[in-house]
C-alpha positions as CSV (number, residue, x, y, z in Angstrom):
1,X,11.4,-15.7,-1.9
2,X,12.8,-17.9,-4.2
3,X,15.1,-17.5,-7.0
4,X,12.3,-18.4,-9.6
5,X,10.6,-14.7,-8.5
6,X,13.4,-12.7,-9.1
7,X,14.8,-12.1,-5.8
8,X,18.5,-11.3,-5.7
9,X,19.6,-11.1,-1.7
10,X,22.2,-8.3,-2.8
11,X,23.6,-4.9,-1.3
12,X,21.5,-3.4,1.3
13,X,23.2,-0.1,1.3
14,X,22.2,0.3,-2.4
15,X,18.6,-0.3,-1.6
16,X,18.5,2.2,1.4
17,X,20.1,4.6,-1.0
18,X,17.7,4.5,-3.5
19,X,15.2,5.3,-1.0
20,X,17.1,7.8,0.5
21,X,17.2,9.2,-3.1
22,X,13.4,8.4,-3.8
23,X,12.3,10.7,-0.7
24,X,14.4,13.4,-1.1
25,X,13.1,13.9,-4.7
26,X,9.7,13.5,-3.6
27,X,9.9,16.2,-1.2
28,X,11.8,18.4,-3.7
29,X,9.0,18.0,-5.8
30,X,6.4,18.7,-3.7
31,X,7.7,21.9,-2.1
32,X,9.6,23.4,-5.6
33,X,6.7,23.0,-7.7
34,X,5.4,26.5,-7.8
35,X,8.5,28.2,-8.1
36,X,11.1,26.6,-10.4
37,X,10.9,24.0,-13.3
38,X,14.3,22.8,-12.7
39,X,14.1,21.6,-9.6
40,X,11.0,19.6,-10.5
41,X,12.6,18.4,-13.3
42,X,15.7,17.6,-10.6
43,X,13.1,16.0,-8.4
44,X,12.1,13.8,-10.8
45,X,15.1,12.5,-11.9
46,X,16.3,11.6,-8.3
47,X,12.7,9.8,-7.9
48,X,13.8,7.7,-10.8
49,X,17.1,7.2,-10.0
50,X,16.3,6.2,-6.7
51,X,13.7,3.8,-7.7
52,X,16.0,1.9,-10.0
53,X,18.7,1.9,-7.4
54,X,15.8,0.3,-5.0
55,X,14.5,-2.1,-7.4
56,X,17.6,-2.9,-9.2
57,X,20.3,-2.3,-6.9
58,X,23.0,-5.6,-6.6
């Protein structure tokens, strides 16, 4: 890809972190759901995190 689509050949380790990040809230979510808000909650935030580390990681 080109520079006109947005692609920025950056940091690898930052993209492998957010998905690092992205799965271990996904499976935080999935198993802590029927027991404790907070860890949802904490699920969700690393999900997020983790996808804007993936997406816009430099």
């Amino acid at each position: 890809m080109g520079r006109s689509c947005g692609y920025k050949p950056g940091n690898s380790g930052t993209r492998v972190a957010g998905i690092v990040l992205m799965a271990v809230g996904v499976l935080m979510f999935l198993i802590f759901v029927p027991r404790w808000v907070w860890t949802s909650a904490l699920g969700i935030c690393l999900i997020s995190v983790g996808f804007l580390m993936w997406r816009f990681g430099a």
